[in-house]
FITORLUM-618682 format. One record per residue (C-alpha): x, y, z. Coordinates in Angstrom, 2 decimals. Example, Ala and Ser with C-alpha at 12.3 -4.5 7.8 and 13.67 -1.06 7.14 Angstrom:
% residues 2
{x 12.30, y -4.50, z 7.80}
{x 13.67, y -1.06, z 7.14}
END
This chain:
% residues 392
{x 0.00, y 0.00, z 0.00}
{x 0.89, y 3.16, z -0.53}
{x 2.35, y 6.08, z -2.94}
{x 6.09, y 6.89, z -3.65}
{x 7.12, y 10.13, z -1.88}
{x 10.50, y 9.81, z -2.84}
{x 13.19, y 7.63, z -3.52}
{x 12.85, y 4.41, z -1.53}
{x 10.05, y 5.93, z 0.59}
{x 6.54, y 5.36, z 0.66}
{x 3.46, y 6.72, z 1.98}
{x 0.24, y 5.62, z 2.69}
{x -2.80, y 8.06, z 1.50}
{x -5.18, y 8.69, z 4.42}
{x -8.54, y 10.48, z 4.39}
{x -10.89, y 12.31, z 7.01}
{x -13.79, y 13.37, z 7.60}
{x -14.40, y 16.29, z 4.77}
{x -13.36, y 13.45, z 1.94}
{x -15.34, y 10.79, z 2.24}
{x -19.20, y 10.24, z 2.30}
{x -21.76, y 7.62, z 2.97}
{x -24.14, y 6.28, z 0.35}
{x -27.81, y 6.08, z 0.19}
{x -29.35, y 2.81, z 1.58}
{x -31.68, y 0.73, z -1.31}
{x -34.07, y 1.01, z 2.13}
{x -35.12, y 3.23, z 4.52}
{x -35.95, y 3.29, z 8.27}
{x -38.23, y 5.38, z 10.39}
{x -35.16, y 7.37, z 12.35}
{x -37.67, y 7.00, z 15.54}
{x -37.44, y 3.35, z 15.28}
{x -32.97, y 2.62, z 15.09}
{x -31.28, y 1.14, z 17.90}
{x -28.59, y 3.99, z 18.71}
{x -27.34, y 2.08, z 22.20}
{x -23.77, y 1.96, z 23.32}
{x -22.58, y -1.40, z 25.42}
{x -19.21, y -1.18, z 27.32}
{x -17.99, y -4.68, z 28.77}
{x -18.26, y -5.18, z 32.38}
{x -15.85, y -7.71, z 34.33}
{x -19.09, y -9.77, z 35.61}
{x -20.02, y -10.15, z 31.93}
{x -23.04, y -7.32, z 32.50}
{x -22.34, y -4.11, z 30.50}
{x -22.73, y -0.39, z 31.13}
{x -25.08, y 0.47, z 28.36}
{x -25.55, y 4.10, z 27.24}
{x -28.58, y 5.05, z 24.88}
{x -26.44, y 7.19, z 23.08}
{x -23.72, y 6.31, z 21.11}
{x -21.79, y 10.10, z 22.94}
{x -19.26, y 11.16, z 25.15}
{x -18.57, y 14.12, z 26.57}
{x -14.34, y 14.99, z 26.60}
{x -12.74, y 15.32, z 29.86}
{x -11.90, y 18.25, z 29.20}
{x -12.03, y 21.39, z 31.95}
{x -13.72, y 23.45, z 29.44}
{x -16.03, y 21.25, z 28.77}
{x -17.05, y 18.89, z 32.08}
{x -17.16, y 19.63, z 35.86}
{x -20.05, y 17.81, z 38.26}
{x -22.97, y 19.81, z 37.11}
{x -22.34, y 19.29, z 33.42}
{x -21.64, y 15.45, z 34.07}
{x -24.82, y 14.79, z 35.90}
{x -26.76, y 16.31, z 32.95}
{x -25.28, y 14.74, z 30.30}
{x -26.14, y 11.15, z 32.46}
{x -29.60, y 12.58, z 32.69}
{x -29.91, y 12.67, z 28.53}
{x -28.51, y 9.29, z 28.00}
{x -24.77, y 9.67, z 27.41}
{x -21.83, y 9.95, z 29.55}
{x -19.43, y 12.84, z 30.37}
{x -15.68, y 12.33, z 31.55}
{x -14.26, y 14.13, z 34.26}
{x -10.56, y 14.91, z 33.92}
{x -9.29, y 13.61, z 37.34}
{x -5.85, y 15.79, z 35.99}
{x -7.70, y 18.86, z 35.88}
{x -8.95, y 21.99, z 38.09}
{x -11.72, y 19.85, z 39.46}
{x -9.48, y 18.07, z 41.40}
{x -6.33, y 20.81, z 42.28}
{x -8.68, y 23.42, z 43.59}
{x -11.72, y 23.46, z 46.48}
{x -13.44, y 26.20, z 44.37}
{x -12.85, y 25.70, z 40.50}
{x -15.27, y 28.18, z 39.38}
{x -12.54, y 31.19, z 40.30}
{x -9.64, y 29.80, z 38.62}
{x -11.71, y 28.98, z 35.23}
{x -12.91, y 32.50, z 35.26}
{x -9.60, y 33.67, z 35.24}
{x -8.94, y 31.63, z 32.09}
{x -11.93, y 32.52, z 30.36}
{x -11.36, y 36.29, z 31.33}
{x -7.11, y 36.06, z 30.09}
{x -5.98, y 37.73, z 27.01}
{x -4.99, y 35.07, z 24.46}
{x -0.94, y 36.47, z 24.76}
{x -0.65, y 35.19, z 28.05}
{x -3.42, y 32.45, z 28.65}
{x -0.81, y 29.32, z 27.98}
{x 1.85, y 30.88, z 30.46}
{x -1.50, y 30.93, z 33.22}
{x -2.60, y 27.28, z 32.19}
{x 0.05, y 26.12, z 32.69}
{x 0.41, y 28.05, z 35.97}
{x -2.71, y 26.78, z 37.60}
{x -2.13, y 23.47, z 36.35}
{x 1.21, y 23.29, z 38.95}
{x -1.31, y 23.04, z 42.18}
{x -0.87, y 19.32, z 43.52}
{x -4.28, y 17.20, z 42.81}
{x -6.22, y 16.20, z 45.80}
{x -7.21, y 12.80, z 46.46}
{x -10.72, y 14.22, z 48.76}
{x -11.40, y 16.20, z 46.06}
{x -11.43, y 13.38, z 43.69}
{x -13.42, y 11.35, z 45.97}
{x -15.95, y 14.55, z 46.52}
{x -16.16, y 15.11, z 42.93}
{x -17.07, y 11.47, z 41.99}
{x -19.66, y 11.26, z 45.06}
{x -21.42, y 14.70, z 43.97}
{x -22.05, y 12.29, z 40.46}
{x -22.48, y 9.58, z 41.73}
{x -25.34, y 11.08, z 44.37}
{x -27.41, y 12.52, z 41.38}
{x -28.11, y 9.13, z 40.19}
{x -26.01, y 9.02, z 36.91}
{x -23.14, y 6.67, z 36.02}
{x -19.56, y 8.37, z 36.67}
{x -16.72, y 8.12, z 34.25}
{x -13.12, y 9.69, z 34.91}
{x -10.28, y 10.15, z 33.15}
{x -6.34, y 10.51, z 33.82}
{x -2.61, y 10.31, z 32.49}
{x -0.40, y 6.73, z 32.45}
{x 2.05, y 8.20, z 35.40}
{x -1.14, y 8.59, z 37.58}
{x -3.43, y 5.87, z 37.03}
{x -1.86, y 3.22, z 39.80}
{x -2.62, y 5.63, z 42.66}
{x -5.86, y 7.28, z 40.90}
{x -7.56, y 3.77, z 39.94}
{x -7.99, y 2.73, z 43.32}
{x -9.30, y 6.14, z 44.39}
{x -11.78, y 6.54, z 42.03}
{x -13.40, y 3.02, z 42.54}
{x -13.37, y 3.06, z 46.05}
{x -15.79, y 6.25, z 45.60}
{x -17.98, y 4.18, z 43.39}
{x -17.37, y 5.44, z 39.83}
{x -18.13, y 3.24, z 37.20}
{x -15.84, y 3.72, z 34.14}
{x -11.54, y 4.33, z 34.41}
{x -10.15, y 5.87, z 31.14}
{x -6.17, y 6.32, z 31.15}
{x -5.52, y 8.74, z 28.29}
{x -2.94, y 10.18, z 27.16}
{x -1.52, y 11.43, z 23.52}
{x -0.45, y 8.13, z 22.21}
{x -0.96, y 5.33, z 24.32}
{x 1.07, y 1.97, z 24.12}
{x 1.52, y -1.63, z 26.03}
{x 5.08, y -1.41, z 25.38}
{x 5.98, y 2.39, z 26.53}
{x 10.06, y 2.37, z 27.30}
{x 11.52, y 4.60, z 30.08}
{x 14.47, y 4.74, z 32.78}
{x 13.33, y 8.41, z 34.83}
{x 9.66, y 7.10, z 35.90}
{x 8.31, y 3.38, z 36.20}
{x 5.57, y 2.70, z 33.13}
{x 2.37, y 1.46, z 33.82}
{x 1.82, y -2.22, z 33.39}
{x -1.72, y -1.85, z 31.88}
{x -2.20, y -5.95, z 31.67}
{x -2.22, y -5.85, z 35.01}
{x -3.90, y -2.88, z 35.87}
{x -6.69, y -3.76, z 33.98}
{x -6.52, y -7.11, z 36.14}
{x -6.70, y -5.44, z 39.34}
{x -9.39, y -2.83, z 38.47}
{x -12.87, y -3.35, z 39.59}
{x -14.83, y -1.37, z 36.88}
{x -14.37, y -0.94, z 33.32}
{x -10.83, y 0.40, z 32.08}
{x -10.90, y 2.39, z 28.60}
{x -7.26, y 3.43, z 27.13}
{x -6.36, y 5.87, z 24.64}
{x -5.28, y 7.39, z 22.25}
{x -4.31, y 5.12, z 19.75}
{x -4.66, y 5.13, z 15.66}
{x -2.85, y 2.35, z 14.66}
{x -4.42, y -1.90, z 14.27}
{x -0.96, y -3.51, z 15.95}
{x -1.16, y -1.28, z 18.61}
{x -4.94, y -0.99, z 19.56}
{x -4.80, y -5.26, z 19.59}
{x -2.56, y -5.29, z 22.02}
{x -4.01, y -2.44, z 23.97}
{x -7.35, y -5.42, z 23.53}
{x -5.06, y -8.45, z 24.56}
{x -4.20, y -6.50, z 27.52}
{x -7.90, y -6.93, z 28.89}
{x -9.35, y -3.14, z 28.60}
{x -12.87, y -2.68, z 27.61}
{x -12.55, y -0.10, z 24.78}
{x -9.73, y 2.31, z 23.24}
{x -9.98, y 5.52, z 22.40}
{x -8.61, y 6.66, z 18.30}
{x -7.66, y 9.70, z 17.49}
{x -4.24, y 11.97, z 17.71}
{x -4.50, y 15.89, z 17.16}
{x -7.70, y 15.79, z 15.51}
{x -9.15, y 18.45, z 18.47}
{x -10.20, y 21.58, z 17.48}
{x -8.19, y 22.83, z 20.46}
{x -5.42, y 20.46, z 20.28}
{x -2.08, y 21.50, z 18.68}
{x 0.01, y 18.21, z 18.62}
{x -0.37, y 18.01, z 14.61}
{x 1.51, y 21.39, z 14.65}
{x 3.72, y 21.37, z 17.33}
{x 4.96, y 17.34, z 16.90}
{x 3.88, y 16.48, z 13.19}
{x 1.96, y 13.82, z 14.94}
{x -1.08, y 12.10, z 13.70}
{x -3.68, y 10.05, z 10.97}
{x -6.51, y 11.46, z 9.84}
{x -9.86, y 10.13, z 11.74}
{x -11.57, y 8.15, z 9.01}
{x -8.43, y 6.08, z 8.48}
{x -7.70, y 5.79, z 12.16}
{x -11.06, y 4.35, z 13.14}
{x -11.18, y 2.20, z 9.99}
{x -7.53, y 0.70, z 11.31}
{x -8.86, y 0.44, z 14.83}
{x -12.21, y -0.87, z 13.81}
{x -10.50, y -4.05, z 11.73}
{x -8.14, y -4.50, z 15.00}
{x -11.08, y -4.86, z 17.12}
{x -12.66, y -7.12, z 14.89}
{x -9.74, y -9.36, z 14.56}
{x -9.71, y -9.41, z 18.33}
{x -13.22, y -10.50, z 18.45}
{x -13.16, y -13.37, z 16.36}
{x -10.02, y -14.72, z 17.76}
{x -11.58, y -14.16, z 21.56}
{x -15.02, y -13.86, z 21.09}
{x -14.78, y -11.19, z 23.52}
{x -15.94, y -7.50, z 21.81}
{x -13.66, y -4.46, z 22.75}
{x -15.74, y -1.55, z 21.40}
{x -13.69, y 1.73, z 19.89}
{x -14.35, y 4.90, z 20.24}
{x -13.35, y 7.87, z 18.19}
{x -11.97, y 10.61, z 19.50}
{x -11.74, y 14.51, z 18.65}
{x -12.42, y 15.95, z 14.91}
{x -16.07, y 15.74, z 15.01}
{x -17.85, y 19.19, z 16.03}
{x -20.63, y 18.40, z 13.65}
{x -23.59, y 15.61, z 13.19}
{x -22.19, y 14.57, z 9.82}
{x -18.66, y 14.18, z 10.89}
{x -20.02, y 11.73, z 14.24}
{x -22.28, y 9.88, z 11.17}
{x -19.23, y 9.38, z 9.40}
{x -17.04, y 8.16, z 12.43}
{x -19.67, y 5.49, z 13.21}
{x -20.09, y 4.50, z 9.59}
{x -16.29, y 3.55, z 9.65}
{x -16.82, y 1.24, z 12.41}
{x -16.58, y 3.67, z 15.34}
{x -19.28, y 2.19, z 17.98}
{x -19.56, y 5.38, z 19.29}
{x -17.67, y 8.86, z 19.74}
{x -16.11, y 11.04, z 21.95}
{x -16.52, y 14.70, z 21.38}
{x -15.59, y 17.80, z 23.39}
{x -15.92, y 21.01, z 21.36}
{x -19.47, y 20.80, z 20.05}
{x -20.04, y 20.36, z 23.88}
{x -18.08, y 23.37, z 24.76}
{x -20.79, y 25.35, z 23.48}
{x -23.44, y 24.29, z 25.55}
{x -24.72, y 26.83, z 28.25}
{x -24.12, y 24.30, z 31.07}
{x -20.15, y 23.58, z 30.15}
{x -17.76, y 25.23, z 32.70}
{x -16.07, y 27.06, z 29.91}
{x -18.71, y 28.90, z 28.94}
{x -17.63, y 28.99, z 25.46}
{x -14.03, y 28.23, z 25.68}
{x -12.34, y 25.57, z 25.34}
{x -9.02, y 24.14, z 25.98}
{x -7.33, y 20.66, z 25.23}
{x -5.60, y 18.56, z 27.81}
{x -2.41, y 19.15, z 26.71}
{x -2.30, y 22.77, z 26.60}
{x -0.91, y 22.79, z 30.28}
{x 2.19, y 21.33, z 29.66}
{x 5.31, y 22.76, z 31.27}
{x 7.44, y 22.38, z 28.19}
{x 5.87, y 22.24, z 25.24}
{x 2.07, y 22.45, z 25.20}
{x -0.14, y 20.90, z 22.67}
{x -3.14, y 22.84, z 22.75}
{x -4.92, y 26.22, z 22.98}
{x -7.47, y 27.94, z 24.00}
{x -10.52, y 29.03, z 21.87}
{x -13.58, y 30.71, z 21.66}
{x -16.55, y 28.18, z 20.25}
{x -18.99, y 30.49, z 22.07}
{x -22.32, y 29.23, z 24.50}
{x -24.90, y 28.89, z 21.47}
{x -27.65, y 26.38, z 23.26}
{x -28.57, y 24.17, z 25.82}
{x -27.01, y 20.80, z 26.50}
{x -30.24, y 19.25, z 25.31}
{x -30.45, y 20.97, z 22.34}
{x -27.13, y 20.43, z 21.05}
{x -27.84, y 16.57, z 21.44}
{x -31.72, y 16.40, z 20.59}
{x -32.18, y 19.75, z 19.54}
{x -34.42, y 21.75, z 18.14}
{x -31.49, y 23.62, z 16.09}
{x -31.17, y 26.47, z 15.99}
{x -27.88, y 27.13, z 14.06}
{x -27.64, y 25.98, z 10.64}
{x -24.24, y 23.93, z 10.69}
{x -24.79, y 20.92, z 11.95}
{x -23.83, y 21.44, z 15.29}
{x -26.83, y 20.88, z 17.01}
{x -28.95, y 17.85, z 17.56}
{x -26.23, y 15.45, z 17.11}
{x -28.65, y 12.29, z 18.12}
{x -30.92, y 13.88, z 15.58}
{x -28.42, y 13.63, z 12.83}
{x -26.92, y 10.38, z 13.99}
{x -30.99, y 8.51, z 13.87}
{x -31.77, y 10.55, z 10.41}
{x -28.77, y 8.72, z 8.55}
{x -28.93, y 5.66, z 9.75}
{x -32.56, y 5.52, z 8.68}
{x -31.09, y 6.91, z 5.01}
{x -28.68, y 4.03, z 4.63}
{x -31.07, y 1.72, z 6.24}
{x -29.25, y 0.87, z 9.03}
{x -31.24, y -0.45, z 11.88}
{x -28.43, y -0.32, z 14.62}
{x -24.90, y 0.77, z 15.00}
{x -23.36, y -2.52, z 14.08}
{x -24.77, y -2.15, z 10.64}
{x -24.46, y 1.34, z 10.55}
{x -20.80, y 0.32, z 10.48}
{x -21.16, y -1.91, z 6.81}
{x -22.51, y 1.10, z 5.33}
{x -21.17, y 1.87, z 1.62}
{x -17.96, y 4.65, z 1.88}
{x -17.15, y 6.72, z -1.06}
{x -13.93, y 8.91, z -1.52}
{x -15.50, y 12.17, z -2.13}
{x -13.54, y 15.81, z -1.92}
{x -16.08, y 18.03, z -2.93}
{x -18.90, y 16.48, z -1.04}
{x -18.71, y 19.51, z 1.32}
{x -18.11, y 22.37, z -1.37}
{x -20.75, y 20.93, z -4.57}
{x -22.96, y 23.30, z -5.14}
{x -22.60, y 25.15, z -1.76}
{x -20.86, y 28.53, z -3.72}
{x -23.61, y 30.87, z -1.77}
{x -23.42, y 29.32, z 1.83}
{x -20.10, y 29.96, z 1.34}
{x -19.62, y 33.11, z 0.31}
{x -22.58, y 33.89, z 2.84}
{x -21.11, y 32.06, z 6.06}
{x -24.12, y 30.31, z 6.34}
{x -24.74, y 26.72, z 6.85}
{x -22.01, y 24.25, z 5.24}
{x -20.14, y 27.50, z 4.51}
{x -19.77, y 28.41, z 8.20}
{x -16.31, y 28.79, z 8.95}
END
């Protein structure tokens, strides 16, 4: 596979979101009547199932308690960033309005400022039992070098879903300044669900499988605030990533039996781009920046990726998506915008009816074409107008 690039080098060609689209079905379904559930594995062979196929980024711009607990109220699940200010300061509210009121010259240098207080372990326990008491399921999020002292934290206050995340995860990760996490038997020791991430790659998210979690995240740099494309020259566009990922998982599953569902990560801040990610075999998506507009997100209308912090060399930034509806309407509408970037469940049900796709498994066989102008045909005046599939 691949192209020439040069002399004795080749290079695959790799494709996202804006160059492919998804064929017409030769039937059609009632949208009110597809199946649009999300299962993740559960040690006791029970599942946590999610009627929507969304999750919310941990991202500080995006989830603290409140915002969680509604998003569990609607049927999805939103991540809370056990890294982040929710668990460094007693009162988070006053340090996020400092970021949201910083000029953009000096709003890294004050990330990563804020991001030097120690985390807590009462306030991670607090955080997860504020959840946990309004009746919704509790997922939580942090970094490799953290997850052995975090893990058993988090499940002793009863949350139901561990994600260790970080830019590109591996089994094999090699270092002689900090002891690596042995995720095999992490995963082992664990009493709820583990999810890793981010991966793009089919070797590497089979052995993330082999190594017992129950799902992996895909996607590297594809965040609208995330800056590791630019900064390391890092990444694979999503469509190819979650068609890799999506073949590794089903390899896995016929050799074990056992399913490991994927999840894709960043890229998507409208309902065509999550239609696409699930029509490559995504089961279901991950997505922080359409949620950073929603009146109830912490940022209120910023947004910042997880990265951005870093003492060294940040990956991220912060930008303005701006508050534009309610957390409801941007999954279930009614829009109001005209770009796609509100009722995301709406969109999601509406296509799979069109390719006649009754749940998300077949959702996933649905015809692919390579197409480059699907986004620009015909669209000269919402373009030149800034209106619907023009917006910019």
């Amino acid at each position: 596979m691949g192209m020439w690039i040069g002399r004795n080098r080749k290079a695959r060609v790799t494709y996202g979101f804006d160059e492919i689209a998804l064929v017409p079905g030769h039937i059609t379904i009632n949208p009110e009547e597809v199946d649009t559930t999300f299962s993740i594995p559960c040690k006791n062979g029970d599942a946590l199932t999610l009627s929507i196929p969304i999750m919310a980024s941990a991202m500080d711009g995006v989830v603290d308690v409140r915002f969680s607990i509604a998003m569990g109220k609607l049927g999805g699940i939103a991540v809370l960033n056990l890294d982040g200010v929710q668990t460094r300061y007693q009162n988070p509210d006053e340090v996020l309005a400092e970021v949201l009121s910083a000029d953009k010259d000096h709003v890294t240098a004050l990330l990563q400022k804020m991001y030097q207080e120690p985390v807590r372990d009462d306030l991670i326990a607090k955080r997860i039992s504020d959840i946990k008491s309004a009746g919704g399921l509790v997922a939580v999020s942090c970094i490799p070098q953290r997850a052995e002292h975090v893990g058993p934290i988090a499940a002793e206050a009863a949350a139901d879903l561990f994600i260790v995340q970080s830019t590109v995860s591996t089994v094999r990760h090699v270092s002689t300044k900090y002891p690596t996490l042995d995720l095999a038997h992490f995963c082992a020791t664990m009493p709820i669900p583990v999810i890793v991430g981010n991966a793009v790659g089919y070797d590497v998210t089979l052995e993330l499988m082999e190594c017992g979690v129950s799902g992996v995240l895909i996607g590297v740099g594809p965040g609208a605030a995330c800056t590791s494309r630019g900064v390391l020259g890092l990444g694979v566009p999503q469509v190819t990533a979650t068609v890799d990922c999506a073949a590794a998982r089903d390899a896995y599953f016929k050799k074990t039996r056992r399913y490991i569902p994927i999840i894709t990560d960043g890229g998507m801040s409208k309902g065509g781009d999550v239609c696409k990610a699930l029509a490559c075999g995504s089961d279901a998506v991950m997505v922080g920046s359409a949620f950073a507009k929603a009146f109830e997100a912490p940022g209120k209308g910023y947004h910042w990726g997880m990265a951005t912090p870093h003492a060294n060399l940040p990956r991220g930034t912060r930008i303005h998506v701006g508050a534009t509806g309610s957390l409801e309407q941007i999954l279930f509408g009614p829009a109001v915008v005209d770009d796609g970037s509100q009722n995301l469940v709406g969109a999601i049900t509406t296509c799979m009816g069109n390719v006649g796709a009754r749940t998300i498994k077949e959702f996933q066989e649905t015809e692919i074409i390579i197409a480059p102008s699907i986004k620009t045909e015909g669209k000269l005046f919402q373009t030149v107008q800034n209106v619907g599939m023009g917006t910019r």
